[in-house]
C-alpha positions in Angstrom: -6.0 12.7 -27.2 -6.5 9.3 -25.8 -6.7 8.8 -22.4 -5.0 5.7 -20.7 -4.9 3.9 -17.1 -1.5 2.3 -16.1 -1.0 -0.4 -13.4 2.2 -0.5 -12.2 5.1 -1.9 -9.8 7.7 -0.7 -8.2 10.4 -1.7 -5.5 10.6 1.7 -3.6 13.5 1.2 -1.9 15.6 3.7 -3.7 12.6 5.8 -4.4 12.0 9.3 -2.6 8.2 8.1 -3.0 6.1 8.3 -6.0 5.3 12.2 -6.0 8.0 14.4 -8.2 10.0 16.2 -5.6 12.5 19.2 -5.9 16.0 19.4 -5.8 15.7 16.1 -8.2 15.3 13.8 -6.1 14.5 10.1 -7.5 10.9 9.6 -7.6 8.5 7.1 -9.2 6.7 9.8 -11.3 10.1 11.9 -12.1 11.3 8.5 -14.1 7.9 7.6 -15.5 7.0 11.1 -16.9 10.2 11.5 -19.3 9.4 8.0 -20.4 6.2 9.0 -21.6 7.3 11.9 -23.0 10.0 10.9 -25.0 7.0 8.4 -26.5 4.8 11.4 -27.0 7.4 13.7 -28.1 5.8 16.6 -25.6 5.9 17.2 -22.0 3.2 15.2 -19.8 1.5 14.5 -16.4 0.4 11.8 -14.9 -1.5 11.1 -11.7 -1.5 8.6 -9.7 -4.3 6.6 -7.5 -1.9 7.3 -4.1 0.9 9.2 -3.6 3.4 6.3 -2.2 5.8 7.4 0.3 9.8 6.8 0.7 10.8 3.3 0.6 7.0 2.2 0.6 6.5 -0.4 -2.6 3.7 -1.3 -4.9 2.7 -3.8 -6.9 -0.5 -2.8 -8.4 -0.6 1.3 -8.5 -2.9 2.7 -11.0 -1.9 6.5 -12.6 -3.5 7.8 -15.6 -2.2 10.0 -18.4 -3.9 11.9 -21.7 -0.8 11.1 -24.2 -0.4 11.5 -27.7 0.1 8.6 -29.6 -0.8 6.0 -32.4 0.5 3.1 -30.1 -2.0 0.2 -29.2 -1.8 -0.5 -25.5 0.2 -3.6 -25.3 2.8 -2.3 -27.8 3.2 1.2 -25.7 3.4 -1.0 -22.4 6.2 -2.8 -24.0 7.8 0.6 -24.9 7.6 2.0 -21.4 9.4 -1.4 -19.9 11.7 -1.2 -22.3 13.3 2.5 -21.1 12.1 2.4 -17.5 14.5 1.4 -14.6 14.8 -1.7 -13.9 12.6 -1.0 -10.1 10.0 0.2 -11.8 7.5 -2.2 -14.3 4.3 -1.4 -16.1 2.1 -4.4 -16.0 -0.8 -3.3 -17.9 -1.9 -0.3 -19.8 -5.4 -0.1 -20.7 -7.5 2.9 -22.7 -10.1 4.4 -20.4 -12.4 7.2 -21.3 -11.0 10.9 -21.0 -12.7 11.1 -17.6 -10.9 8.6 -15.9 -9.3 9.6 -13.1 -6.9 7.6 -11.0 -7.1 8.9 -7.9 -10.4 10.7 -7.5 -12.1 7.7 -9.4 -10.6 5.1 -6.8 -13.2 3.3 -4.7 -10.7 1.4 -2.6 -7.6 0.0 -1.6 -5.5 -2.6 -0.2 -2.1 -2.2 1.1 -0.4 -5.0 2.4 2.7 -4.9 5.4 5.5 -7.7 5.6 7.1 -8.7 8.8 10.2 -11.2 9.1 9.1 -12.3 12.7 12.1 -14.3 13.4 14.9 -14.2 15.8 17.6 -13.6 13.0 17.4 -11.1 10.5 17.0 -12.1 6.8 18.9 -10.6 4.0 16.7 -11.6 1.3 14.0 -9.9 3.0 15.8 -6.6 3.9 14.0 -4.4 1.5 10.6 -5.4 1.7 9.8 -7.0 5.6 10.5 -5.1 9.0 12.3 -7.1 11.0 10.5 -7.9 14.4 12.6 -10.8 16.3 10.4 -11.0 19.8 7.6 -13.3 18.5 4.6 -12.2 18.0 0.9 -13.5 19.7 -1.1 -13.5 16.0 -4.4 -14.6 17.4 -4.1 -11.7 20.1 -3.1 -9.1 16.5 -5.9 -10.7 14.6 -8.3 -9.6 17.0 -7.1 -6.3 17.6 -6.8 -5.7 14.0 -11.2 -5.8 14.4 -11.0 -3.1 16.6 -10.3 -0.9 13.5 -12.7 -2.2 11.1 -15.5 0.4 10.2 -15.8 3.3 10.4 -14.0 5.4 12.9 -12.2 9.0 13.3 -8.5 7.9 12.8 -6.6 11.0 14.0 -4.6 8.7 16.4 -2.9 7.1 13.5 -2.4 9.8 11.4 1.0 11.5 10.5 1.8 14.3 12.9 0.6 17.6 10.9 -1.8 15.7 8.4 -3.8 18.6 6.9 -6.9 17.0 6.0 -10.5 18.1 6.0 -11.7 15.0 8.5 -9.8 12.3 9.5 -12.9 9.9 9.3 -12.1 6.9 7.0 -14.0 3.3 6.5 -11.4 0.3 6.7 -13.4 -3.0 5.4 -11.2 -5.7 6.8 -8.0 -5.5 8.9 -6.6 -9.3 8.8 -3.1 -11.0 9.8 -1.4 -14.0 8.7 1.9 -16.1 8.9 3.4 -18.0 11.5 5.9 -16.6 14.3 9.2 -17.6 13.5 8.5 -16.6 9.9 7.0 -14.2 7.9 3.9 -12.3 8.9 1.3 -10.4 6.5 -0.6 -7.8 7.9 -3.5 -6.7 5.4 -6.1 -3.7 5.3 -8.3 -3.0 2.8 -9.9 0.5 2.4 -12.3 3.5 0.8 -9.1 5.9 1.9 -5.9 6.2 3.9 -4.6 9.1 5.9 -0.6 9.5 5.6 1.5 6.8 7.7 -2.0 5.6 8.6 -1.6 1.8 8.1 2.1 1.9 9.5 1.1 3.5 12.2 -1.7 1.0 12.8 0.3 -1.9 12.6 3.1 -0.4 14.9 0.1 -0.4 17.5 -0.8 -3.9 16.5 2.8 -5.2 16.7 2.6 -4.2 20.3 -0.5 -6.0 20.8 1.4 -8.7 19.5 4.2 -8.0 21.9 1.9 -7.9 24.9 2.9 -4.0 25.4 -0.7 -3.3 24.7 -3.9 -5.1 25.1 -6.5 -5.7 22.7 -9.7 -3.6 24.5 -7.3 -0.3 24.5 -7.5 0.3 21.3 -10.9 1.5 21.3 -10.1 4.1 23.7 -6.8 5.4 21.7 -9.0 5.9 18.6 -11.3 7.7 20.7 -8.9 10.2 22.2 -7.8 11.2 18.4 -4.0 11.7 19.8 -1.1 10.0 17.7 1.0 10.0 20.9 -1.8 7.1 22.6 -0.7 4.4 19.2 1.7 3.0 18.5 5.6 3.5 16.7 5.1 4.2 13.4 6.4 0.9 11.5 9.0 1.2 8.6 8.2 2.3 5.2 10.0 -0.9 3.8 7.7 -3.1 4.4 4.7 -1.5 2.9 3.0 -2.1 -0.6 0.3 -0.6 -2.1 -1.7 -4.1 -3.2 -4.5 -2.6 -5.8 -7.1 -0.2 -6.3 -10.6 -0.7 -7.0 -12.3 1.3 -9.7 -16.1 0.6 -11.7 -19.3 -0.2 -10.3 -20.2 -2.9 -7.4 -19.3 -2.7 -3.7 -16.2 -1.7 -2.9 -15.6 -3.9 0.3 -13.2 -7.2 -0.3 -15.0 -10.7 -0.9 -12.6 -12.1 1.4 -9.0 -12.9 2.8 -6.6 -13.9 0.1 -6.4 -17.8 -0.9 -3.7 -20.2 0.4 -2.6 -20.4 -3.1 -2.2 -16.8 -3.5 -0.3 -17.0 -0.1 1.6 -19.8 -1.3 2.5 -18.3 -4.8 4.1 -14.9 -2.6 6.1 -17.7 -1.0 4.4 -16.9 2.5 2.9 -19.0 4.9 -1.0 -19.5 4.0 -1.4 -20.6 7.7 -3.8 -17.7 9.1 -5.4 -16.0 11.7 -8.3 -13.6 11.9 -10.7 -15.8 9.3 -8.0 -16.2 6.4 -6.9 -19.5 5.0 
């Protein structure tokens, strides 16, 4: 049976997370899997490159699925969208070899966190920025955001009970952007991510910005491994799952995204931390 990689977006708002969860709870994979096997006309799986939590968004996650059918990939895309919830879109299905994997062949990630850093909330942003009204020192974030670039144990920024063989991971670039007053992008690109990791880390960088915490503390709080030395961890609504990297080549970023890119999202590109 062919084998076949889907990218995908969702707004996870009203999503208990992407995983299928009991006592039918609405989940990204319990709407996608009945879809594709109403196409198939048989029960299937499919797996997905991160498991998403509640209320966290995405707009490129990858999950791949072995499914039965004669349908080229742009004509079953167009089938999925067209019974899928209106939260949840397939933007590209491509055929991949039966090996494929989406989640054990991922190479890296990058997850991006939205903060309305103005005095007054706004509601156009409610379901995808956190609200932070105090302003916020970006150059003072920007350079606390280097102090977890690398590789480092990351235990302080892991969920409370995270069941994990080593909480080592390699973050490739932690950046910041925006303008206070305005909307703020925090950015981190990634081989792997322990749970709540990045909104814990920008929690702690959001009081850097805040001037609760300075900058040079950071390197001891990583070094004492205890979640209780970070920071809050920040809400789930303002995190997206950006893309994942698969195929050959290195799998640290070129760069910071361009001002057009930033202008296209409708943010500011003004930038700290080496972005445009």
């Amino acid at each position: 049976m062919p084998t076949f990689k889907l990218t995908l977006a969702y707004d996870g708002t009203d999503f208990d997370g992407w995983q299928v969860q009991p006592g039918g709870r609405r989940t990204v994979q319990g709407v996608l899997e009945p879809v594709l096997a109403t196409i198939a006309d048989t029960p299937v799986r499919v797996a997905a490159a991160g498991r998403t939590d509640s209320g966290v968004h995405a707009e490129g996650q990858v999950a791949s699925v072995t499914l039965q059918t004669g349908l080229a990939p742009e004509t079953l895309r167009r089938a999925l969208n067209a019974q899928l919830p209106l939260d949840v879109e397939v933007r590209r299905v491509e055929r991949v070899p039966e090996s494929f994997h989406a989640r054990y062949d991922a190479r890296a990630k990058r997850y991006r966190y939205r903060v309305w850093n103005a005095r007054e909330r706004d509601v156009h942003r409610d379901r995808t920025h956190h609200h932070v009204p105090q302003r916020l020192d970006l150059e003072a974030v920007a350079r606390a955001g280097r102090h977890f670039e690398g590789e480092h144990d990351f235990a302080a920024l892991a969920a409370a009970r995270t069941a994990v063989k080593t909480t080592v991971r390699t973050l490739h670039r932690v950046a910041v952007w925006g303008a206070p007053g305005a909307a703020v992008v925090f950015e981190v690109d990634g081989t792997g991510f322990l749970r709540h990791m990045v909104r814990n880390l920008v929690g702690t960088l959001i009081e850097v910005g805040q001037g609760r915490r300075s900058e040079e503390s950071l390197g001891a709080m990583l070094a004492a491994r205890d979640r209780t030395q970070a920071g809050p961890t920040a809400p789930a609504r303002g995190l997206c799952l950006v893309w994942v990297l698969y195929g050959p080549g290195p799998s640290g970023p070129t760069g910071c995204e361009t001002a057009s890119e930033a202008s296209h999202r409708g943010d500011s590109p003004a930038a700290t931390g080496g972005c445009p």
